[in-house]
C-alpha positions as CSV (number, residue, x, y, z in Angstrom):
1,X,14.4,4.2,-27.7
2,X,17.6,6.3,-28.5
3,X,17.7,7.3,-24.7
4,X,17.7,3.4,-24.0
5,X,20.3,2.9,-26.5
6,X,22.2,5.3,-25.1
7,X,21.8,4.7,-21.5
8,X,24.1,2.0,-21.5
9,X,27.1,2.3,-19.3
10,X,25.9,6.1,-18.6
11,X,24.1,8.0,-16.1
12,X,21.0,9.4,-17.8
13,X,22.0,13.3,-17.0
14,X,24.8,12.4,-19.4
15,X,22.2,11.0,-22.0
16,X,19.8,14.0,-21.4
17,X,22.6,16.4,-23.0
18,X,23.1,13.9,-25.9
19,X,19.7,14.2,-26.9
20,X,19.4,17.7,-26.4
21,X,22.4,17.7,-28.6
22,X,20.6,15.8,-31.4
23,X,17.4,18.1,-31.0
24,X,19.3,21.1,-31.2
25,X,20.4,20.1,-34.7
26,X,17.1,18.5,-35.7
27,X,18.8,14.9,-35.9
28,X,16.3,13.8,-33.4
29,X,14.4,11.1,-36.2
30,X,15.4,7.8,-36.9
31,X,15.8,8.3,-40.9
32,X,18.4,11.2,-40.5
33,X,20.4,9.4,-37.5
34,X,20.6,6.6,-40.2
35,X,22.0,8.7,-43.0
36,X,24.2,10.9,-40.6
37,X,28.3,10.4,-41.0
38,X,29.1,8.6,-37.5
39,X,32.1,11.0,-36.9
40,X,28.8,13.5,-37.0
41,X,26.9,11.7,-34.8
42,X,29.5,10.3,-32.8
43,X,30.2,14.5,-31.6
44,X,26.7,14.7,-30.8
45,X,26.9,11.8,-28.2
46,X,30.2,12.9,-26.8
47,X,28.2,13.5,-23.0
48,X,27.1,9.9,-23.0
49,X,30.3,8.3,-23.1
50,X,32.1,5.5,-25.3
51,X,30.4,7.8,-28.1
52,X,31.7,6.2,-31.2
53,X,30.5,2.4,-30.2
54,X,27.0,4.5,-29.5
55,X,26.8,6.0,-32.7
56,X,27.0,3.1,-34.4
57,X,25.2,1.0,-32.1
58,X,22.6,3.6,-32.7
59,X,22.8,3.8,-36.6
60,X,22.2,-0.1,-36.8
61,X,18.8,0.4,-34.2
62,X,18.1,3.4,-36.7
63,X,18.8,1.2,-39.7
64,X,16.6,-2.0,-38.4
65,X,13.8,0.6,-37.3
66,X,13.1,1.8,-40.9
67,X,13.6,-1.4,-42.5
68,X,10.9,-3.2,-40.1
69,X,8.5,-0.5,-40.5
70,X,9.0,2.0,-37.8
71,X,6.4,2.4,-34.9
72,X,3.4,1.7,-36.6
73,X,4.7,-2.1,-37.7
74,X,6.3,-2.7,-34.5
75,X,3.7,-1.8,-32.5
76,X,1.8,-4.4,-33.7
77,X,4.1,-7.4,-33.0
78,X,3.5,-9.5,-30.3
79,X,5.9,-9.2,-27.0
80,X,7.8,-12.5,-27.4
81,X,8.7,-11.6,-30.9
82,X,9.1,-8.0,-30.8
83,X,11.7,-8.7,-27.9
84,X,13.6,-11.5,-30.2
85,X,13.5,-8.6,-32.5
86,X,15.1,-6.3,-31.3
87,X,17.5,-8.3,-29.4
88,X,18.6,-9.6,-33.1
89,X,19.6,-5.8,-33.6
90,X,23.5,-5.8,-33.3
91,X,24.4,-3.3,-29.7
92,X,20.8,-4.1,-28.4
93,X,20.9,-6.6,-25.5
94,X,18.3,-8.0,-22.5
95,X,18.6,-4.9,-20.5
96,X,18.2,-2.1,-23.3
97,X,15.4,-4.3,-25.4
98,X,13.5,-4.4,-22.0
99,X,14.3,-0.6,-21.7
100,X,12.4,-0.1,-24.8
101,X,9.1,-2.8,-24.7
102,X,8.2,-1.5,-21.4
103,X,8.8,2.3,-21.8
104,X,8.6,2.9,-25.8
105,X,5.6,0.1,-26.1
106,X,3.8,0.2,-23.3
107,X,4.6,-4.1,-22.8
108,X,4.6,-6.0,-19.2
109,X,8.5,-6.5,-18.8
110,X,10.9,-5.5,-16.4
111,X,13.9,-4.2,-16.5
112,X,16.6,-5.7,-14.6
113,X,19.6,-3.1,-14.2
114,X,22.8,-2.8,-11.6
115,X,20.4,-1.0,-9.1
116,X,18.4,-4.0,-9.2
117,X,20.8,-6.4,-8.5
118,X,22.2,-4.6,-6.1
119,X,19.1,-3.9,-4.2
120,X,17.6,-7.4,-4.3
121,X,20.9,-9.0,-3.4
122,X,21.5,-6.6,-0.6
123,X,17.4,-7.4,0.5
124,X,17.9,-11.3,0.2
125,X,15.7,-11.8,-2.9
126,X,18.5,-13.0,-4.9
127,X,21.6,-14.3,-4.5
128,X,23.1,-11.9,-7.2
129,X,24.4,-14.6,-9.6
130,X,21.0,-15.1,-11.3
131,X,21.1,-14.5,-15.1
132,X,19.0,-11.8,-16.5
133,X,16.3,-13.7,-17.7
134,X,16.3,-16.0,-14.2
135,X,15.5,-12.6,-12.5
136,X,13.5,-10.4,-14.5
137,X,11.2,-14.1,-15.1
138,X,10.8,-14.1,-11.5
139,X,9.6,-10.5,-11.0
140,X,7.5,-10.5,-13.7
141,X,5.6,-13.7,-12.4
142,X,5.5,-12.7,-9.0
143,X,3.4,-9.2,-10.3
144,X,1.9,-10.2,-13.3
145,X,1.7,-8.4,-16.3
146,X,1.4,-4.7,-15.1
147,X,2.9,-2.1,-17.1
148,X,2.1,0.3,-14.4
149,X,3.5,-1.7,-11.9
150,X,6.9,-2.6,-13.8
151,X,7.6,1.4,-14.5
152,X,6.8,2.4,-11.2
153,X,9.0,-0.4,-9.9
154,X,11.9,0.3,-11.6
155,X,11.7,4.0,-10.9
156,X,11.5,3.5,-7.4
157,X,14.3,1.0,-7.2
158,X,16.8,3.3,-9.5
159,X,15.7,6.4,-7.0
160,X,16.3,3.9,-4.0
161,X,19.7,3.0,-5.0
162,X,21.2,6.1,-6.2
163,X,19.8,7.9,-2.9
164,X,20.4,5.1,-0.1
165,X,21.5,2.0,-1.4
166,X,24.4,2.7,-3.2
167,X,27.5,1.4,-3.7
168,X,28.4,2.3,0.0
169,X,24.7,2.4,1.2
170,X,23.7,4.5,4.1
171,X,21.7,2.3,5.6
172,X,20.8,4.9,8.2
173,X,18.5,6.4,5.9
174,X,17.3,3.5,4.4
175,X,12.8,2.4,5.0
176,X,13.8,-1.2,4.8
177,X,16.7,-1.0,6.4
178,X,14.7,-3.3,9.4
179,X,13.9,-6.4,6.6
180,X,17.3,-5.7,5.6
181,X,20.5,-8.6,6.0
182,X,23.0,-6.3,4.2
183,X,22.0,-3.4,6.9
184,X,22.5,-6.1,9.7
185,X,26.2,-6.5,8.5
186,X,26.8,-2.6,7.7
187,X,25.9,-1.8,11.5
188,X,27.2,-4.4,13.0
């Protein structure tokens, strides 16, 4: 859940060396990250970028966490609500609450990200102006609820678009590139 929080705007390389960082001083625990000064914390997350908005993004999670009961409590909530939960969390939005039911509780959601958008767009399966909840609605109904399904998706589409489809895709490398209209327009 911190990795999700501090994912945001950041490649996670940059967010592996943050949490390293907090392991390395035992701050790793949602009680102490809570209690911590945020110019402490704040240090600690200097690889993940815009660190001082992520430290206290991260303190309020922290600070919810505790109060609603920790794992053991949330655990037991129902998707729907857990989700309206911790979207009520102030720095928690669509894309890091889904971040968190599917990989931190196991739920049938899926994530929609910039990788996403840009592969679907660039596929056809969207037109790219579809809100978050328009698109992640739509995959989710078109595989059911599969948790294994929805991580293994996502994996694949983030490896897919920081390997081929990026930002200037190299569409000669690319296994759809034959179902493809954006590969149509690159080589032609």
């Amino acid at each position: 859940m911190v990795g999700a929080v501090l994912t945001q705007n950041t490649a996670w390389s940059n967010v592996e060396k943050a949490i390293a960082n907090l392991v390395e001083r035992d701050w790793l625990d949602a009680e102490r990250i809570a209690g911590l000064r945020r110019r402490d914390l704040a240090d600690c997350l200097k690889p993940s970028g815009y660190f001082n908005v992520k430290a206290e993004r991260l303190q309020n999670f922290c600070r919810w966490y505790r109060q609603a009961g920790g794992y053991p409590a949330l655990v037991r909530m129902p998707t729907g609500r857990l989700r309206d939960a911790l979207l009520a969390v102030k720095g928690v939005g669509p894309e890091t609450a889904d971040d968190m039911l599917l990989y931190a509780f196991e739920r049938p959601v899926f994530i929609v990200d910039a990788y996403t958008r840009r592969l679907f767009t660039r596929l056809g399966l969207c037109d790219g102006d579809e809100s978050y909840e328009e698109l992640r609605a739509a995959v989710e109904a078109a595989l059911g609820a599969d948790v294994a399904a929805f991580n293994e998706l996502h994996a694949l589409i983030v490896r897919h678009a920081k390997e081929v489809c990026r930002v200037r895709p190299r569409c000669d490398a690319c296994v759809l590139a034959a179902r493809c209209p954006a590969a149509e327009s690159v080589a032609g």
